[in-house]
N, C-alpha and C positions, 0 to 999 in steps of 0.2 A: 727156604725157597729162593730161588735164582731172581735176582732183580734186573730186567730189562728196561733197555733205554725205545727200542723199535721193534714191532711184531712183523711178520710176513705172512698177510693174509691166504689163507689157502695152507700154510707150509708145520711145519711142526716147530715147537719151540728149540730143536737143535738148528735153526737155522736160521733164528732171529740172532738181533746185536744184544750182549749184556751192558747191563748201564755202567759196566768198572769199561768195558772195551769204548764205549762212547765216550764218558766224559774223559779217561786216560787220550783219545785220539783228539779229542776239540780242545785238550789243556795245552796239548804238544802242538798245532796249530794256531789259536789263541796266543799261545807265550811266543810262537817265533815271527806272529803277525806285529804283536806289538814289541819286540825287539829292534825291529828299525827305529822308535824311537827311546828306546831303553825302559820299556814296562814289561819285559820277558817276564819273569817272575807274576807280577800283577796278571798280565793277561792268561798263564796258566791258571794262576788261583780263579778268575772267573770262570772259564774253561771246566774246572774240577765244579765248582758252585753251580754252575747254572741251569742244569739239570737235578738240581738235588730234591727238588719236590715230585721226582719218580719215582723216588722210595716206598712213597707211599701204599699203604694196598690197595685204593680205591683207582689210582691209576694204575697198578699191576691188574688190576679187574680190567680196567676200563682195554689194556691192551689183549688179554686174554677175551673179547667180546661183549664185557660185558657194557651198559649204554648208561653209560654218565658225563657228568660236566666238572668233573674233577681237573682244575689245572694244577700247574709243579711249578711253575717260575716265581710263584712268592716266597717260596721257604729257603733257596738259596740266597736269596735278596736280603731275606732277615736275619739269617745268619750272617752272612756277610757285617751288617751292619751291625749287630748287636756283638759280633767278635772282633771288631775291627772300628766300631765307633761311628761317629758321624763325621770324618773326615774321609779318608784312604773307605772305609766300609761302606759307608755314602754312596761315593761315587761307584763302588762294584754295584750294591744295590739298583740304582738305574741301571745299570746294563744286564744285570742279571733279569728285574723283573718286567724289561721290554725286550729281550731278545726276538719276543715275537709282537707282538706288538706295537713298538717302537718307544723311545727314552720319554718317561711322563714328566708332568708336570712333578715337583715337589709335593705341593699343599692342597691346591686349589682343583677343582675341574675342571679342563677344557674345551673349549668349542672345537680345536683340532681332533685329533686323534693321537694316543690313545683318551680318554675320556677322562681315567681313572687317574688319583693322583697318587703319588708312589708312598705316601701315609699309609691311605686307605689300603693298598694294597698288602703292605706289611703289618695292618691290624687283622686283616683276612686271611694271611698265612699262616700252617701251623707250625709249632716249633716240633722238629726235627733232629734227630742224632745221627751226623755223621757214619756212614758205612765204615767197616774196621778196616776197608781195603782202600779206604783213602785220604791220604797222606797228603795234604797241603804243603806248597813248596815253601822254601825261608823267602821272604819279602824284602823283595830291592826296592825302598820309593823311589820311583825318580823323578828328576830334577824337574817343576819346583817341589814337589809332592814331599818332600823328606820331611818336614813337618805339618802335614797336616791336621794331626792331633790336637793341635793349638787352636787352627781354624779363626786366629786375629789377624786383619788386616793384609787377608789372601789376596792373589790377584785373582781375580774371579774368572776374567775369559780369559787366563790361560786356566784353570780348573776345567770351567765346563767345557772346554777345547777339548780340554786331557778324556774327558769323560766322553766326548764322541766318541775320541779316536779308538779309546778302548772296546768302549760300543764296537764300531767297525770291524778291529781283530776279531772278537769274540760271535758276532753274526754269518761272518765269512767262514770262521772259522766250523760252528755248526751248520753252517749249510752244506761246506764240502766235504765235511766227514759225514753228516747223514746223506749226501749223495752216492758217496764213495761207496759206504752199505748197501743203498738200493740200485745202484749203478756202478760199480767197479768198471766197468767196459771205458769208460767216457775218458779220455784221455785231456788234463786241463793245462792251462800257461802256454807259454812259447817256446820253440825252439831254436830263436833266433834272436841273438845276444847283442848286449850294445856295441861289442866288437865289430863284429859282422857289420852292422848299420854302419858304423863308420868308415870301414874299408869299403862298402857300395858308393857313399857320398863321395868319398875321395875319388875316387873312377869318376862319377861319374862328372864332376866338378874339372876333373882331369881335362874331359873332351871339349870343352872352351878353347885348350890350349892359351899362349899366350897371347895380354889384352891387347889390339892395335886399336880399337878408337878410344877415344875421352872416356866415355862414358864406362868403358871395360876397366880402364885403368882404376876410376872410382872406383867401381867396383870391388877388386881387385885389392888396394887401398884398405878397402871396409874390414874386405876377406878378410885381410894379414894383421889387420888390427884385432879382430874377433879373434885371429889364432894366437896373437900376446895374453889375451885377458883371460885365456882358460884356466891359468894357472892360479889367476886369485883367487883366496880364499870362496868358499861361497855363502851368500848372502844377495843385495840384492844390485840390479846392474840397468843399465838403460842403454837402448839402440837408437839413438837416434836420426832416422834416414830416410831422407825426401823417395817418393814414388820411382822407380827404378833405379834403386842404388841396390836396389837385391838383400835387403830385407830377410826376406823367407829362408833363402838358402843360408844366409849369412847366420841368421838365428838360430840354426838347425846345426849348423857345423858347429858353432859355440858349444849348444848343448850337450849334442855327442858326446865332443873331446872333453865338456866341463867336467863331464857327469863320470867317465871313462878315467882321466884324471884322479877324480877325487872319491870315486867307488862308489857312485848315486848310482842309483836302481833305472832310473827310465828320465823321461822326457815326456812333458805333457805340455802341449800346442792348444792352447784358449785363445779362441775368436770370437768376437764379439756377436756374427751372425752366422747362421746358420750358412748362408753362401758361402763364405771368405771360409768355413771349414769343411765344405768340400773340394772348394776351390786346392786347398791347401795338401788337404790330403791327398790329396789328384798330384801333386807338384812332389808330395813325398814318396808315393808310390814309384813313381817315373826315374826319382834318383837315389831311391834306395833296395826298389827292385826286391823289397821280402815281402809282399804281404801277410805272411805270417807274425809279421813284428810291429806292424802298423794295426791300431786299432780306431777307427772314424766312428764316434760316438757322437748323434745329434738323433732329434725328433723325426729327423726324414731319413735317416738313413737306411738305402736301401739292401738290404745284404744280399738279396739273390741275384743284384747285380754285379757284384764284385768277387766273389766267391759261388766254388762249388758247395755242393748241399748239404755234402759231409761235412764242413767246417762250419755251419752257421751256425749249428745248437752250441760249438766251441766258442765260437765267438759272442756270441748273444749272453753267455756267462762271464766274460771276458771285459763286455760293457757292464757289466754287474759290478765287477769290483776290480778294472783297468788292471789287471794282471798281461801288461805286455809291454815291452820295451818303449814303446812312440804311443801316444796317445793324443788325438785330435777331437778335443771337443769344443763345446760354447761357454762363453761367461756363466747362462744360466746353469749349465751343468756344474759346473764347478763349484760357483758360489751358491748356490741353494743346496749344493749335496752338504758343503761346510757349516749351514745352519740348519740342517735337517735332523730329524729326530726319528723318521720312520727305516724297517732295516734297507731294501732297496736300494734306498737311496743314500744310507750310509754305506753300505758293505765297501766299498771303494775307496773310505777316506785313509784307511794305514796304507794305503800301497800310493798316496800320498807322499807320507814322509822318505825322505833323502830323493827327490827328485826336483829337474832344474824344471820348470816352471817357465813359460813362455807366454807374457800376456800380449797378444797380435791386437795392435789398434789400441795401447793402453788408454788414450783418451777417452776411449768409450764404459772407461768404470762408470758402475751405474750412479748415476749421481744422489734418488734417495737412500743409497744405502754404502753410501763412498767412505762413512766412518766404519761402520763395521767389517767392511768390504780389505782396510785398510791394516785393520786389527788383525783379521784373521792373516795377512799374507806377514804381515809380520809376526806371528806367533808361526804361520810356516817354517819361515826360515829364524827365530830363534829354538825353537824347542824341537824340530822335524826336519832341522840338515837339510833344509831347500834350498835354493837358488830363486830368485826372482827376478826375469827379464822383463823390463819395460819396453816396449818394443813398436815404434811409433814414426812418424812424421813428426807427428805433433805431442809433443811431452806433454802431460797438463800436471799443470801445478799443484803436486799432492806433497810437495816436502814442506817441512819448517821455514826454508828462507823462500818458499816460497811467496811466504805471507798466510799458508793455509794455517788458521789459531783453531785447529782440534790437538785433543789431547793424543788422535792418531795418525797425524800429519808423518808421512817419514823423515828421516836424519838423512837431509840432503850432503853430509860427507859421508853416511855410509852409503851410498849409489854412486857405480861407477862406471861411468862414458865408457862402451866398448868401442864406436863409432872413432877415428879420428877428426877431429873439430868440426861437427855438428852447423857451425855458420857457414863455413866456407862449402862445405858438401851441398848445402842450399842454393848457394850461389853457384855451382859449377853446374847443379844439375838443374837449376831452372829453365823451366820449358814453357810457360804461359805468363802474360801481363794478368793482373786481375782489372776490372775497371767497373764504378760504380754507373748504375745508369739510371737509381733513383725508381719513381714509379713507375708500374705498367697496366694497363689492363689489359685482360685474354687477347680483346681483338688487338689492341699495341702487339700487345708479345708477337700475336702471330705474324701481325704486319714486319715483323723484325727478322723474324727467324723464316717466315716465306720463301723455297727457292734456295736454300743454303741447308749444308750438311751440317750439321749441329745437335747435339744436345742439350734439352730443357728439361730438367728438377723441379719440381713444382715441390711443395709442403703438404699436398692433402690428394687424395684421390679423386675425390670431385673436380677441383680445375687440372687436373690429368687429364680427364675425362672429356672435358668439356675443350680445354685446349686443341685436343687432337680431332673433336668434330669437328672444327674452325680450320683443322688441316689438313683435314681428311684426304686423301688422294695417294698416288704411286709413289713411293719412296719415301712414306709416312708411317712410322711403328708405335707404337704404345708399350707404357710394361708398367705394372702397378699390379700391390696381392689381390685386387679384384681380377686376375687371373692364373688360372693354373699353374702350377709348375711345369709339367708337360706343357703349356701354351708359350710360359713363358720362354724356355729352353727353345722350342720352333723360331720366336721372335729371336731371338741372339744369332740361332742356324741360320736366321736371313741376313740379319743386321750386318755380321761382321764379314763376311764374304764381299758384303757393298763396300764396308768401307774399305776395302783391301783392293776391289776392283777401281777405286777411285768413286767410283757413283752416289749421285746426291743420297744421301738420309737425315732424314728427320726424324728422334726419338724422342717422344714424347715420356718422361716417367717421372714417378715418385725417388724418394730418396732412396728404396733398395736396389738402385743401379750404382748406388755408392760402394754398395755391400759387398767390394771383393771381384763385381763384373770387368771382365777383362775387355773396356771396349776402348777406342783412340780417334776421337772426335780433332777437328781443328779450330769449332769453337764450343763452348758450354756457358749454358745459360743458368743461372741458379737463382733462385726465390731465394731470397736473404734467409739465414739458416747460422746456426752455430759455425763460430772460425773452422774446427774442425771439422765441421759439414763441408764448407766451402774449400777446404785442400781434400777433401776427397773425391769433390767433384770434379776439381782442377787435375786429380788423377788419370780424370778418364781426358781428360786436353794433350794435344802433344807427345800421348806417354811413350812413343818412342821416340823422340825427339828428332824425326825425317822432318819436320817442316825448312824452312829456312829461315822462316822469321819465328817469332814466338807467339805460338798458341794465345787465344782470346780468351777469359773468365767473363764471365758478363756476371755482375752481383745486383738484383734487382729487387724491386718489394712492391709484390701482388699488391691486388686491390683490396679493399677490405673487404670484399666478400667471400674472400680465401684467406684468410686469417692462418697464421701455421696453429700447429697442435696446442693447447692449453698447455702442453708438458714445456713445448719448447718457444712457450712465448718470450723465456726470460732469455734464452739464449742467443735467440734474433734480435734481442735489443742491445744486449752485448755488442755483440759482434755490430751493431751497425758503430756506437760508437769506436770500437776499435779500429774497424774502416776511415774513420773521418782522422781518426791519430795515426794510421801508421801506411806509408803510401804502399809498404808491401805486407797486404797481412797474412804471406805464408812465411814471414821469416819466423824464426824459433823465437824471437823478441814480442813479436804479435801475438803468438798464439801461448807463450806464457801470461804475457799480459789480460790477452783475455779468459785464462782460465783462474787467476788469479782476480780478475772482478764478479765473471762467474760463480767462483765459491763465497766470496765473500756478500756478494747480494742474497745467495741462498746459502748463506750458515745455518741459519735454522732447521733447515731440510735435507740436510745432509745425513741426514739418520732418521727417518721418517715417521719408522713404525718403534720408533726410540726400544728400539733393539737392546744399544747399548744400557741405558738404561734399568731394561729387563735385568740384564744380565748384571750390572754391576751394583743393583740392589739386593742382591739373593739374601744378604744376611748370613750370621756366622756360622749356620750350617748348612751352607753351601745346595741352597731351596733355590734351583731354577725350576723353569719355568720351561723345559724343554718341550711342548707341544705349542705351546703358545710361540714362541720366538720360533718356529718352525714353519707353524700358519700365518705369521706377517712377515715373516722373510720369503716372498715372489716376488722377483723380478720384472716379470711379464704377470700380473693380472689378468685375473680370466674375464675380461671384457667381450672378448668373440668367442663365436662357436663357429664347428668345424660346419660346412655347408658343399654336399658332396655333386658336383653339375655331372647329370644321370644321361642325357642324353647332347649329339650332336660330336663335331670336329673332337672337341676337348672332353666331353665327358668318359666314365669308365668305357674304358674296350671291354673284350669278352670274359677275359681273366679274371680282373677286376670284379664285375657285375655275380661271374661265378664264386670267387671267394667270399663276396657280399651275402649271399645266397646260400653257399653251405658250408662255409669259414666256422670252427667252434670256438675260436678264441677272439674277443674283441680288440685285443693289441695287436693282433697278426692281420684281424680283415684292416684295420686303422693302417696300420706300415701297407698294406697293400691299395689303399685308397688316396694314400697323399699326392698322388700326380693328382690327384682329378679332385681335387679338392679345394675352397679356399675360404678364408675366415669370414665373418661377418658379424654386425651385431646380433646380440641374442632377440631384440625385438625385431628386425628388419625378417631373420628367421621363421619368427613367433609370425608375422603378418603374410610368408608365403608359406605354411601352414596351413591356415586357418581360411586360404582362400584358395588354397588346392595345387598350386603353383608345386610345390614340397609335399612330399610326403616320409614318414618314418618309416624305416626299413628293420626289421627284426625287433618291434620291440619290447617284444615278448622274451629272449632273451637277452636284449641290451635296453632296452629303455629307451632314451633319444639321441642315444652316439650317435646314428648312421640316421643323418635328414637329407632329403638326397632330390635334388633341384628337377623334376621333370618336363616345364615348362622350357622348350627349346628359345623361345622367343626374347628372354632375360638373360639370354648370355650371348654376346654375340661374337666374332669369330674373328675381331680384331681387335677389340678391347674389352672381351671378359665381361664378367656378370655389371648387371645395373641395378645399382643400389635406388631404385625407383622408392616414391613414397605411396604410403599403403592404396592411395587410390588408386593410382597408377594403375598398378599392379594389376590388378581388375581388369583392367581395361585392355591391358596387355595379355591378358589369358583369353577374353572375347577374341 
């Protein structure tokens, strides 16, 4: 009898896939996924394995109709392992017996997902004999893998690195070939080569023409310095360059020609927030003119705004496993895809290796998790042919001489200044004084900034909030996540138009006006805040440098009843001392300085969820803990829920409220509700719930995704919802 890998319901068995044509097309997939970093071989053999518990007849029943719970992914896993040991066999094992599921624990069971530990599962498996028609290829370990039959004194997170990444090949590789089966039509990848991107940039770089002010000629400078450094080797490099010295393009042209050069695959653009990577992509689009080459991967991202409808099902796989030449995403994408264990969220990691890597804002590595964070980009680029751009104003002191005493500190002589001299480029483009002014309180502040076009950063959305009533009046803005996306985008439509007419504005916000917004204030006011807070505040000062004199910082420190975030109490203490040492603390000497007392006051925490730890206890047969180091590596902690404003100015239009309404998929109504959406606590939620304010929408098929604000009176139409406390609220629905 004929052994099938896929049935076709309704069709007759000439018309299903045989399991020799499946696993022959995910082995040839598999081995050329993980060829980029030299496991060809290895990732075929999973490929051939990974379906080997189809053999069985209970799953030949179960495809022919009949109703069982017979799974296949344990007996390739055990084969693997029992033929190949608990090194090299091991690690197939994990990926064979989460292909669907996701990479388990070794030993233990977890609280994440999958549940089951990869023991347990291989005592559940039965043992099986290879089909006659398949032929396992001869085994290349690669490098460090060539012995691991020994299994002494391994290094463990490049092991369980190795073990994602092959994960990855092997998940990508059966999804596209079981697509390809039930979809032959779908056409997948790019058609638009890093060639092409780079002849766009050059054009478009072109129309500058030649530089005549200062500022061009920096620029300019930067350029020709970025076009000497492509040729070096790659590994890892730093940009270092104050706020209009052109950064973005500068980075972009590096990468290109690095990558073009040295035969890397693509180019991936990490920003730290979700703005600064649309921002970006909007800036990539414009000078390289393919959208088909550009792929903008984030939580909001909207696809039916940038493309026709034919290419979004392409693309939307495309964010699945970054198969396109430019890629634009967040820190969170990145670094949680690299400690992830679910397929989703791995499919994407082999199309990783051999690419230049651009970290925009490097400062902003996440600080509890800056050692493992560290680990992995250095296992990028030793073992996966990366490049890694540090790419910043503000360097932070992640190397050896820096003073950082982890054991993954980088080797400050292997980073290498694309910038030329970093000091002097500070000096030529500085555009603002900074100046301390010590305490304030609301009504101070306001008495200060009264009358004057300015920018004020506050630390918390409450004195956001409360600032802007004290200022309420005509030429008065607000911006903080207690409003919309769509809200917030209307405030900027007004904002920057004033400040271009010359007319007074006052903008009242939180820190994500740091995040990438293009706006050019003459003074800014800032609640004392991390040094690199405070040069990107100093961003929005001056930033084109029309003034005649130099732009004003104002560096000050709320009252105690605005306290900054628990997270960032240590960073504001920092930085005040840094203030009182150094009379310009945006030089590269300040903001080393203070990142260098910053890591050293929080050495402890620099690895939180002792990640490392995890991983570098595994023991000598190489027993991680892949669901667990999966569930404590978040970035962003799920502290808030989504909180959808139903009616009024900002709440859903008509589209919206109908996708809500007969939407079948909860990711798709979600991407089509994030204008009108914005975060909150889960109790703040829980208390406009309970008192009618909220109510659940569908949650009979979704449960409580969709809570959806319908009291008009809690959001109002110039600074967004009000985090009232529970009585309140009450009384506000009366």
């Amino acid at each position: 009898m004929e052994l099938f890998a896929h049935s076709v319901p309704g069709s007759g068995e000439e018309t299903w896939e045989s399991l020799e044509e499946h696993l022959s097309a995910v082995a040839k997939t598999a081995g050329k996924n993980a060829q980029a970093f030299g496991a060809g071989s290895v990732g075929q053999l999973a490929g051939w394995l990974h379906d080997l518990g189809k053999v069985k007849s209970g799953f030949q029943a179960k495809l022919r109709g009949e109703s069982n719970n017979i799974s296949h992914s344990g007996e390739g896993a055990r084969f693997a392992q029992e033929k190949f040991g608990k090194g090299l066999g091991r690690i197939l094992a994990y990926c064979i017996a989460g292909h669907h599921s996701g990479l388990p624990n070794a030993l233990s069971k977890s609280t994440g997902r999958p549940v089951i530990p990869l023991e347990e599962r291989l005592e559940q498996a039965e043992n099986v004999s290879l089909p006659n028609w398949l032929c396992m290829p001869e085994l290349e370990a690669p490098d460090p893998f060539s012995g691991l039959s020994s299994c002494v004194s391994h290094n463990h997170f490049a092991t369980q690195f190795f073990t994602r990444m092959l994960f990855s090949a092997l998940v990508d590789a059966d999804f596209l070939e079981t697509e390809r089966f039930y979809r032959p039509d779908i056409v997948r990848g790019s058609k638009t080569d890093i060639s092409e991107l780079q002849a766009s940039l050059n054009r478009g770089l072109a129309r500058f023409g030649s530089p005549r002010s200062e500022v061009n000629r920096l620029r300019a400078k930067v350029l020709e310095a970025a076009g000497e450094a492509v040729f070096k080797n790659p590994g890892f490099f730093s940009l270092t360059v104050p706020t209009g010295g052109g950064k973005t393009l500068t980075s972009l042209k590096f990468a290109l020609d690095h990558a073009a050069i040295h035969g890397m695959r693509r180019v991936i653009h990490v920003a730290p927030f979700t703005a600064i990577t649309e921002q970006t992509a909007d800036v990539f689009r414009e000078y390289l003119g393919a959208e088909d080459g550009i792929l903008e991967h984030h939580s909001a991202f909207q696809l039916e705004e940038v493309m026709p409808e034919t290419e979004i099902e392409r693309v939307m796989t495309a964010a699945q496993n970054w198969d396109q030449p430019v890629v634009v995403t967040t820190a969170v994408q990145l670094f949680e895809s690299l400690f992830a264990n679910r397929t989703q969220k791995c499919r994407k990691l082999h199309n990783i290796a051999q690419s230049v890597i651009i970290l925009d804002e490097a400062q902003c590595l996440p600080l509890k998790f800056l050692r493992p964070c560290l680990a992995a980009l250095q296992e990028l680029v030793r073992g996966y042919g990366c490049s890694i751009v540090l790419c910043t104003a503000t360097q932070p002191a992640v190397h050896d001489e820096d003073g950082l005493k982890v054991a993954e500190a980088l080797v400050k002589a292997n980073t290498r200044e694309i910038a030329p001299n970093p000091e002097m480029l500070h000096q030529k483009l500085k555009r603002v004084d900074v100046l301390c002014f010590g305490k304030l309180t609301n009504s101070e502040l306001a008495d200060q900034v009264r009358g004057k076009s300015a920018l004020i950063i506050v630390n918390n959305k409450r004195q956001a909030r409360d600032l802007f009533e004290k200022l309420r009046c005509e030429g008065v803005y607000h911006l903080s996540t207690n409003m919309t996306a769509a809200h917030r985008r209307d405030v900027l439509k007004v904002v920057r138009p004033r400040l271009k007419a010359n007319l007074p504005v006052l903008l009242v916000a939180t820190a994500l006006v740091e995040a990438g917004v293009d706006l050019d204030f003459p003074e800014v006011w800032r609640a004392v805040a991390g040094i690199d807070s405070i040069v990107q505040a100093a961003g929005r000062c001056n930033r084109e440098g029309k003034m005649i004199h130099q732009g004003k910082v104002v560096v000050f420190e709320a009252e105690e009843a605005y306290p900054p975030p628990p997270e960032l109490k240590k960073n504001a203490e920092v930085a005040l001392s840094i203030l009182k040492d150094y009379p310009d603390p945006l030089m590269p000497n300040a903001v080393t300085a203070y990142f260098r007392k910053l890591y050293r006051d929080l050495l402890q925490d620099l690895d939180s969820k002792e990640v490392m730890d995890q991983i570098n206890g595994a023991g000598g047969h190489f027993d991680y803990s892949f669901a667990d180091i999966a569930k404590n590596f978040r970035l962003i902690e799920d502290e808030t829920v989504p909180l959808i404003i139903g009616t009024g100015r900002y709440g859903m239009d008509a589209d919206a409220k109908q996708v809500l309404e007969f939407g079948k998929y909860g990711g798709g109504i979600a991407r089509k509700l994030q204008p009108f959406t914005v975060q909150v606590a889960r109790n703040v939620r829980a208390r406009l719930l309970d008192c009618g304010a909220a109510q659940i929408e569908r949650k009979q098929d979704f449960e409580d995704q969709f809570a959806v604000l319908y009291n008009a009176r809690l959001y109002d139409d110039d600074a967004g919802f009000s985090d009232t406390e529970a009585e309140d609220i009450g009384n506000l629905i009366v």
